[in-house]
C-alpha positions, 0 to 999 in steps of 0.5 A, spaced: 439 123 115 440 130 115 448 133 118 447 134 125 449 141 124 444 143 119 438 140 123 442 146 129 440 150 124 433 149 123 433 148 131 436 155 132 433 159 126 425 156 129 428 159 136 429 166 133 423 166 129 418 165 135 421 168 140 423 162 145 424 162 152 432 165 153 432 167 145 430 174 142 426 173 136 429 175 130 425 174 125 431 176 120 436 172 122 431 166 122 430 166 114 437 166 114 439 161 118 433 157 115 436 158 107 442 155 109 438 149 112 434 150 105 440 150 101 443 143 104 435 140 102 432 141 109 425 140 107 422 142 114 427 149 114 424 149 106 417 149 108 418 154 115 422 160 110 416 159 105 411 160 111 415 167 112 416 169 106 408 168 105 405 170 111 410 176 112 412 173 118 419 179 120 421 180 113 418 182 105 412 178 102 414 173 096 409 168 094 414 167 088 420 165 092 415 161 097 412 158 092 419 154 090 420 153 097 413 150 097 415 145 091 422 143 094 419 141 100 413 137 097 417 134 092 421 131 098 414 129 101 412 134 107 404 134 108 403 141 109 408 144 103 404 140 098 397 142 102 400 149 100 403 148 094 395 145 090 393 152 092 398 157 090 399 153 084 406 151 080 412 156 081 414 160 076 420 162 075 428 161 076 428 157 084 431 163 089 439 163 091 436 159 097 434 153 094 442 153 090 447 148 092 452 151 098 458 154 097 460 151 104 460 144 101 466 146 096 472 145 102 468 138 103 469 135 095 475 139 093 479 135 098 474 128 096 476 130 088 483 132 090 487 128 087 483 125 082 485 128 075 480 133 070 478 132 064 479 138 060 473 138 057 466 136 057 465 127 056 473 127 056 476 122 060 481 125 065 488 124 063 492 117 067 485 116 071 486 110 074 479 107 077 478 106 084 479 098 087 471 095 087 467 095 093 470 091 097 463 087 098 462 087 091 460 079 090 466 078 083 461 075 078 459 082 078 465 085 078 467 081 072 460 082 069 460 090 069 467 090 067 466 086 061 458 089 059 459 096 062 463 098 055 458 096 051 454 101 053 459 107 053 461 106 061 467 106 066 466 099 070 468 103 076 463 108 075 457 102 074 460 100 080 459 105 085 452 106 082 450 099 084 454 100 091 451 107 092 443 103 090 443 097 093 449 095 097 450 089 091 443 086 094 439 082 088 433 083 091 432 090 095 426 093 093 424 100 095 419 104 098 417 106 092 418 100 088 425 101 086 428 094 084 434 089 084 442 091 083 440 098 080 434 099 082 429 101 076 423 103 078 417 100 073 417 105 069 424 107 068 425 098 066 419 098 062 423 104 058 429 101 058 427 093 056 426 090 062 421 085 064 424 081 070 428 087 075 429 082 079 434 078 074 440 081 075 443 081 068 435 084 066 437 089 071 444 091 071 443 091 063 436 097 064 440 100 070 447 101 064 442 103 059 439 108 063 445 111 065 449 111 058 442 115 056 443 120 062 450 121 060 449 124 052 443 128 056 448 131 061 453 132 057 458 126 061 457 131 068 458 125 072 454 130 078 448 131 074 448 125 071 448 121 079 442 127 081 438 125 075 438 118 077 436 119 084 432 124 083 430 125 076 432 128 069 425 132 070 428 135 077 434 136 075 432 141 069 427 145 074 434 147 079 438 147 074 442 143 077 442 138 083 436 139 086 435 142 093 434 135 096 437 132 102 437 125 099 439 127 092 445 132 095 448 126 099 446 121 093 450 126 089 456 126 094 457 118 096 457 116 087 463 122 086 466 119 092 466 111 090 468 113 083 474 116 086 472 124 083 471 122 077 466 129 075 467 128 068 465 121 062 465 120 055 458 120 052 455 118 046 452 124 042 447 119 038 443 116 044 439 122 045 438 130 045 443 135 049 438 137 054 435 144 052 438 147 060 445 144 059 447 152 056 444 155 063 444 149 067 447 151 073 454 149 074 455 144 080 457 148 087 465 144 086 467 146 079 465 153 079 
């Protein structure tokens, strides 16, 4: 669900942009009102400023940016932006500034991360970090199960924790609209890759779900934000925005693991797993450690 201030202005900017009874039209304060929404991963406001930018509705046409906006929201799963996106074609390009985290959210993290340590530099631990207590409704055998399996794939328990938390509220048997499964919440394809045959077996899926993270951690260099973006929304969307992408879902996914993990922003990772990902040198840094 959407903060209510964000919906205020995908309400406020609709009203501007046609005119509505008590409202003078402004169309240019309309787009800008619907970037800050975009920004913050509103997919309607994302498909309206495309709609704008398209059909020149009060400011310059931009086909380019529009088409990213299109994307955006259709990757989020808006009917109209897909139906537009199969006859524009793929974006090209950069995503514009109004797909791009929100310097507004800076306050926010700065005063969740606070008083967690840095690490000073990328995949260090931070100095006399000291984990956060388990969730309080983490059952204890899987708190001893993470905490004695975790450093077999390279992990902080507490972190490992704060995923399971965030995925399925330590529920076995959650499965997802898309098919997502059990504690971790692997999608076929992902256990498939990971070895697992049975998600629905906590051991199976808690194993897969630490694989899979500690193969994100060597992508993204130990960034605990792209890492939490990636394993919501992908590595593959994550690459295409240079950073957390413009997803309301992803951005609050994003905001509950650096929470649960007590600020945690940086890991250790193991260079062997895999590749550094190719955008990592012009990969967005994330809006709170710029």
């Amino acid at each position: 669900m959407l903060p209510a201030h964000v919906e205020r202005w995908r309400l406020d900017a609709k009203a501007m942009e046609y005119g509505e009874p008590g409202v003078p039209r402004d169309p240019v304060r309309a787009a800008e009102l619907y970037c800050r929404a975009a920004r913050h991963g509103d997919a309607e406001s994302q498909y309206s400023l495309g709609w704008m930018l398209t059909n020149s509705r009060g400011i310059e046409r931009d086909e380019a940016q529009a088409a990213h906006l299109f994307a955006a929201a259709a990757e989020q799963g808006y009917a109209q932006a897909r139906n537009i996106l199969a006859r524009m074609g793929a974006p090209r390009g950069e995503p514009p500034a109004c797909l791009r985290p929100p310097e507004e959210d800076r306050a926010l993290v700065a005063a969740a991360t606070s008083s967690a340590p840095r690490a000073t530099a990328p995949g260090q631990r931070p100095t006399a970090f000291v984990p956060p207590p388990p969730p309080r409704n983490a059952p204890e055998v899987r708190v001893r199960f993470v905490r004695l399996v975790a450093p077999e794939y390279q992990l902080e328990p507490h972190l490992v924790l704060a995923f399971i938390a965030t995925e399925s509220n330590f529920d076995a048997a959650a499965v997802s609209p898309r098919n997502a499964q059990g504690l971790m919440q692997l999608i076929p394809e992902t256990a498939a890759r990971f070895g697992v045959r049975n998600s629905m077996d906590p051991t199976q899926n808690m194993r897969g779900g630490m694989a899979y993270l500690r193969w994100q951690m060597a992508r993204f260099q130990g960034d605990v934000v792209l890492v939490a973006a990636a394993y919501n929304a992908g590595e593959g969307a994550v690459e295409r925005y240079f950073g957390v992408p413009p997803f309301s879902e992803t951005r609050q996914y994003v905001w509950k693991i650096v929470s649960a993990s007590g600020g945690m922003l940086s890991h250790p990772f193991d260079t062997q797993v895999t590749p550094v990902s190719d955008l990592m040198p012009v990969m967005r840094r994330p809006w709170w450690v710029r």
